[in-house]
C-alpha positions as protocol buffer text, in pm:
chain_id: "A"
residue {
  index: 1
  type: UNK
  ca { x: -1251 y: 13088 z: -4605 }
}
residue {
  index: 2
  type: UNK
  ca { x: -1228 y: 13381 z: -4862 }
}
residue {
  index: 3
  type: UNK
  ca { x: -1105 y: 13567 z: -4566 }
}
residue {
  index: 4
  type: UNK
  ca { x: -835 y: 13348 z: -4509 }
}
residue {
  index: 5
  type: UNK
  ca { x: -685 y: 13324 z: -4895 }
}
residue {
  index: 6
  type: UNK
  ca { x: -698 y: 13751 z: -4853 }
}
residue {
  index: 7
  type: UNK
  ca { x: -528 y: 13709 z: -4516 }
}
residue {
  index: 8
  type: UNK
  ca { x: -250 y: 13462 z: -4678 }
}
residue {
  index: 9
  type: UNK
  ca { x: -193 y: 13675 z: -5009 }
}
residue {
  index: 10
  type: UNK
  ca { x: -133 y: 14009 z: -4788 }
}
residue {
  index: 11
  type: UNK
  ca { x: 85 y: 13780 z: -4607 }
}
residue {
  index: 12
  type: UNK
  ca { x: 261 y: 13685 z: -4910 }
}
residue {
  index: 13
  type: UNK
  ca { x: 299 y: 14030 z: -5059 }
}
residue {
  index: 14
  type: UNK
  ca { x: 415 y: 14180 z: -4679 }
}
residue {
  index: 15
  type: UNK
  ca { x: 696 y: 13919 z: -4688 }
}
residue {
  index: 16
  type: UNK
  ca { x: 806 y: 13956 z: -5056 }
}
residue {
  index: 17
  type: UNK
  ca { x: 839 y: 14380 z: -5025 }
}
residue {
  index: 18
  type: UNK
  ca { x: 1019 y: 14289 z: -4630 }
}
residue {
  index: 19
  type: UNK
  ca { x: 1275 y: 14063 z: -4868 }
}
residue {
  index: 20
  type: UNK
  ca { x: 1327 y: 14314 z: -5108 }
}
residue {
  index: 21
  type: UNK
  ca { x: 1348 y: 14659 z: -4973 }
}
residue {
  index: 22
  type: UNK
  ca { x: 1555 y: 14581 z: -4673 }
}
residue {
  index: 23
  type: UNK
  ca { x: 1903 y: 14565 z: -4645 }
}
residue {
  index: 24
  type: UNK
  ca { x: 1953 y: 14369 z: -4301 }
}
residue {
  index: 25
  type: UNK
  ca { x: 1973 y: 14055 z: -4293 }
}
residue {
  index: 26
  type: UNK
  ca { x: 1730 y: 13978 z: -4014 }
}
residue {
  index: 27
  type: UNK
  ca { x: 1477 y: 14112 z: -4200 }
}
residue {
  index: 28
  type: UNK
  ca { x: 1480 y: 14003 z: -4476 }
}
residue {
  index: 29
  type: UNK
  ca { x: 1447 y: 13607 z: -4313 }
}
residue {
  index: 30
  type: UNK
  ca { x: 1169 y: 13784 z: -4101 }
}
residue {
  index: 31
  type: UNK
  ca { x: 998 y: 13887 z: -4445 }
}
residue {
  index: 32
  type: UNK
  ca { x: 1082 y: 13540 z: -4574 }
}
residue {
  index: 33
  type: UNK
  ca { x: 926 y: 13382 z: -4226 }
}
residue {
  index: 34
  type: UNK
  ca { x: 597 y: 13582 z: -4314 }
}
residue {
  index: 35
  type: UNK
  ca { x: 582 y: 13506 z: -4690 }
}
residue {
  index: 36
  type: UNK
  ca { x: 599 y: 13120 z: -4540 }
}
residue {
  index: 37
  type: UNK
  ca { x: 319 y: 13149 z: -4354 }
}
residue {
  index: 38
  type: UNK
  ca { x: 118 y: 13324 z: -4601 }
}
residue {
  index: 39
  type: UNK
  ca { x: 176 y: 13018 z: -4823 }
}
residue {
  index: 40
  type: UNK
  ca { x: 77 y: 12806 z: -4542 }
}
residue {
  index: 41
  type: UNK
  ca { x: -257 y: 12997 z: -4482 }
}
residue {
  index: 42
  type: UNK
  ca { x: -269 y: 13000 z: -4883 }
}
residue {
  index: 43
  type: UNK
  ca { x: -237 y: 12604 z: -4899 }
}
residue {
  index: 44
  type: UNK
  ca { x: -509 y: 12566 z: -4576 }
}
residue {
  index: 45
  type: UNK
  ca { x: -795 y: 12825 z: -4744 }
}
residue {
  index: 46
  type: UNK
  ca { x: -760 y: 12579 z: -5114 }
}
residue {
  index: 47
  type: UNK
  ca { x: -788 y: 12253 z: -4936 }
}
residue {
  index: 48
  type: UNK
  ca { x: -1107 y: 12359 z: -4739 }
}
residue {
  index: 49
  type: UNK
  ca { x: -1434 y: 12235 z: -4836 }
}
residue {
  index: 50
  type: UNK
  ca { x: -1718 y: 12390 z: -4638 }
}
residue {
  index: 51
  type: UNK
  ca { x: -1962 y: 12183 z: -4526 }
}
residue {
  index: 52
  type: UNK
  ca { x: -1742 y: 11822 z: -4511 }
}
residue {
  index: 53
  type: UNK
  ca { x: -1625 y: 11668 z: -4183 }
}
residue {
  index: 54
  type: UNK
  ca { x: -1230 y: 11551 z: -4110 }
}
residue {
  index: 55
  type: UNK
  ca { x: -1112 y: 11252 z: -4275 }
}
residue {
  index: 56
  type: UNK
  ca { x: -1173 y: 10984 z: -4050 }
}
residue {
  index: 57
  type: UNK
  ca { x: -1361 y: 10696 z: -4087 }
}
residue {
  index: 58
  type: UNK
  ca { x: -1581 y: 10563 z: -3824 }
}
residue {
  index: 59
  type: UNK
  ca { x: -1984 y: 10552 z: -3734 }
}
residue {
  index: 60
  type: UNK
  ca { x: -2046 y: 10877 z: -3782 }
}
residue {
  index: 61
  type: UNK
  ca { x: -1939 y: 10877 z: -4146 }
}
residue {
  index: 62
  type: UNK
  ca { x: -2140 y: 10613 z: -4378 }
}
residue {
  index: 63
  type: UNK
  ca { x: -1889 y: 10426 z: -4604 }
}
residue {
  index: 64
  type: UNK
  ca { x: -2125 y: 10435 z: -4903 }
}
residue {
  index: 65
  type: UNK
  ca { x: -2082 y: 10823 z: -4959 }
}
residue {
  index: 66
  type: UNK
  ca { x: -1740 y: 10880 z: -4745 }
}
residue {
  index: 67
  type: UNK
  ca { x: -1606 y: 11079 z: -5073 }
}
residue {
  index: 68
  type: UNK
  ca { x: -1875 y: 11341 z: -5076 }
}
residue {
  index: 69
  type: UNK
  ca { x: -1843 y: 11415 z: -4675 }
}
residue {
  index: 70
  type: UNK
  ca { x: -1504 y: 11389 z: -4607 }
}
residue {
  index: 71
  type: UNK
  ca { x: -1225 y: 11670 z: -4661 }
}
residue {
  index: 72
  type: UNK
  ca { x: -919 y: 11581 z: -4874 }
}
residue {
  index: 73
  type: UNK
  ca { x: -654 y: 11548 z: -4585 }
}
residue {
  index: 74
  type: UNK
  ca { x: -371 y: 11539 z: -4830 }
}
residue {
  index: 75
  type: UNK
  ca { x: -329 y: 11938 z: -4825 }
}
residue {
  index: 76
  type: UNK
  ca { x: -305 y: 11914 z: -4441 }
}
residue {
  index: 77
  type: UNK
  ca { x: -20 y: 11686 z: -4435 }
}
residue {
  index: 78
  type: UNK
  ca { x: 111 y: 11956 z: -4705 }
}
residue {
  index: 79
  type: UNK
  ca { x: 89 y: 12244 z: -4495 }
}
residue {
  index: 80
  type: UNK
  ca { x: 223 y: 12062 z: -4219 }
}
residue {
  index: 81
  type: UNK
  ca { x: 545 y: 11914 z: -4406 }
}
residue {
  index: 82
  type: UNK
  ca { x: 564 y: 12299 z: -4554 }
}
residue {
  index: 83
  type: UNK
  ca { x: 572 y: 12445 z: -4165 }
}
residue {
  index: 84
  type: UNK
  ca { x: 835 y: 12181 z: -4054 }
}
residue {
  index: 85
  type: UNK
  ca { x: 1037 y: 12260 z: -4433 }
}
residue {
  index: 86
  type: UNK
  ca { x: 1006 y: 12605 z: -4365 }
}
residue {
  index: 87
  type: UNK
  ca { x: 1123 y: 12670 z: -3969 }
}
residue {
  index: 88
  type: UNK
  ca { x: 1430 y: 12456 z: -4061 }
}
residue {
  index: 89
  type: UNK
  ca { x: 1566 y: 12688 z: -4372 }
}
residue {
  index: 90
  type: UNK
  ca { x: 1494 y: 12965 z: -4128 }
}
residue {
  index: 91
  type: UNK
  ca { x: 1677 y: 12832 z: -3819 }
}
residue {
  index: 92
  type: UNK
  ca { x: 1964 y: 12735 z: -4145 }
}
residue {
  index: 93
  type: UNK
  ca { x: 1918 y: 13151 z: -4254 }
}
residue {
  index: 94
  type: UNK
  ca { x: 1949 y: 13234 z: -3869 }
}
residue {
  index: 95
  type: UNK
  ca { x: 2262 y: 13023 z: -3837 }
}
residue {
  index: 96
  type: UNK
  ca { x: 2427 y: 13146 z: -4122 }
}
residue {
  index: 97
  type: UNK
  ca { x: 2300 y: 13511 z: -4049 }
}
residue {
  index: 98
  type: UNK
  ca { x: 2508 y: 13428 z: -3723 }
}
residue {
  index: 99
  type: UNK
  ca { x: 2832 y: 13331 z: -3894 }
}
residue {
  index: 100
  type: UNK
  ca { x: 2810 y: 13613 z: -4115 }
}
residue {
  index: 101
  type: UNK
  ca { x: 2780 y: 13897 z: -3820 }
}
residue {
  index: 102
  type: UNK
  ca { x: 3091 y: 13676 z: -3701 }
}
residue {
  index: 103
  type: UNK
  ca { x: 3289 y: 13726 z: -3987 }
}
residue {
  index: 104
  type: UNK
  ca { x: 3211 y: 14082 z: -4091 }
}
residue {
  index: 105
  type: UNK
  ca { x: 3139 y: 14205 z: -3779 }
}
residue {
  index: 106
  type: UNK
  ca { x: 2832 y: 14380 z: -3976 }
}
residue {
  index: 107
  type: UNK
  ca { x: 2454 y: 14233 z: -4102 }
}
residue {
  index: 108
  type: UNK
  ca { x: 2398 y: 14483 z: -4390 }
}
residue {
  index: 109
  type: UNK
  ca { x: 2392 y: 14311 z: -4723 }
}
residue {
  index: 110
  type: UNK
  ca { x: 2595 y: 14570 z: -4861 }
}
residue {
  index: 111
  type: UNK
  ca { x: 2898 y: 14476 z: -4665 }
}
residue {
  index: 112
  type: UNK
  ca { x: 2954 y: 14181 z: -4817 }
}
residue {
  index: 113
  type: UNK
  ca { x: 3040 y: 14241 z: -5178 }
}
residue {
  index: 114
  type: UNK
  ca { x: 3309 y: 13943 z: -5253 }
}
residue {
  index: 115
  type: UNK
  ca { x: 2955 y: 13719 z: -5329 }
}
residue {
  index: 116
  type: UNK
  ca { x: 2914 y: 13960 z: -5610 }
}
residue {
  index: 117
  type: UNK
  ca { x: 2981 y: 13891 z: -5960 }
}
């Protein structure tokens, strides 16, 4: 899983220089979509446990010593609540990307100084 946590940092740091060397909007939510799922693979490679079975308890998995075979499935749920979080700020980023291009005429960040202090 040490391959993963590299995999998910790289992700992280590809996605943070996308959001803040680029000047169109479009990619800067694609560098934000790629942090996200950097995270994600971040959050997965922690909860693992090598050697431990899925959480469910049945036959297969004695009740006496559940605790020591069993992964922790509370950073699933995580990562999957994160997933769902995180394609609904982007579809909100795509909308409003949308509305801006609308309005301006123009994605460039540059173009729309009145935001500024």
């Amino acid at each position: 899983m040490i391959y993963v946590s590299i995999i998910g940092f790289a992700l992280i740091i590809i996605g943070l220089y996308g959001m803040l060397t680029r000047r169109n909007i479009i990619r800067i939510i694609i560098g934000f979509s790629i942090a996200d799922t950097g995270i994600h693979l971040m959050m997965v490679s922690i909860g693992y446990l090598k050697g431990r079975t899925a959480p469910i308890l049945d036959k297969a998995v004695d009740q006496a010593d559940a605790l020591q075979r069993v992964v922790d499935p509370v950073p699933s749920a995580l990562v999957l609540t994160a997933i769902v979080i995180g394609l609904a700020v982007t579809a909100l980023m795509l909308a409003y990307a949308v509305r801006l291009h609308e309005a301006k005429g123009s994605l460039d960040i540059h173009d729309f100084k009145e935001l500024k202090w």
